[in-house]
C-alpha positions, -999 to +999 in steps of 0.1 A: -535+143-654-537+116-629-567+095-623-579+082-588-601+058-584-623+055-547-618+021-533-653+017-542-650+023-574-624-001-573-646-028-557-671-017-584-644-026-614-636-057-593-672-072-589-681-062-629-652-084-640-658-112-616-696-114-630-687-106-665-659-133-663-687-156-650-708-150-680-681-156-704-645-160-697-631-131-721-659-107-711-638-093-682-606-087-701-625-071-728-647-050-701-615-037-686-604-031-722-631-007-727-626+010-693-591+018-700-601+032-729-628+054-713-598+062-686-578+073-711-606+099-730-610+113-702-577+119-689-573+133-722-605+153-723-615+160-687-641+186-694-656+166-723-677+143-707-716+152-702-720+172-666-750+152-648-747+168-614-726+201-603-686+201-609-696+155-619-695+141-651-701+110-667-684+091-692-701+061-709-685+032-716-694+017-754-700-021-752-710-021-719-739-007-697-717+011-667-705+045-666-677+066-651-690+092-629-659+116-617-653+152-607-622+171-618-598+192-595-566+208-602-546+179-596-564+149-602-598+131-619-612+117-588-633+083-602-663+085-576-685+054-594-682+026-620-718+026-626-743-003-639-773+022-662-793+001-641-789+021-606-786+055-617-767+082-593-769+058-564-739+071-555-748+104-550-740+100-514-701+099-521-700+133-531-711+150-500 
């Protein structure tokens, strides 16, 4: 199944590497490591993931403290949010 990622998402990806990178400079290899992995469960195992709002799951990522929040259609998993723990479903918006 193929996976989609919002431009948002994308930016979301983009600014967690940059500040993870900051930090330490193999930190955002290994963080996009991990996500891959997570991409790949769930491409896998769409329907796995825990359901936090109606037809949205999300898929947590192991060494890190973001999440994948996506929904699932025929066709595609739709990646809405790369989420820091810290700010919980403040993307809720997206889905409307």
């Amino acid at each position: 199944m193929k996976v989609r990622l919002l431009t948002i998402a994308q930016q979301e990806v983009d600014d967690a590497f940059r500040w993870l990178e900051e930090r330490n400079e193999r930190l955002g290899f290994e963080f996009l490591t991990e996500l891959d992995r997570i991409v790949q469960l769930v491409r896998r195992l769409p329907h796995a993931a825990l359901e936090i709002e109606p037809e949205i799951r999300r898929a947590l990522l192991a060494r890190f403290p973001y999440a994948l929040a996506y929904g699932v259609n025929d066709k595609e998993i739709i990646v809405i949010a790369v989420a820091h723990h810290r700010r919980p479903k403040y993307w809720l918006d997206r889905i409307k």
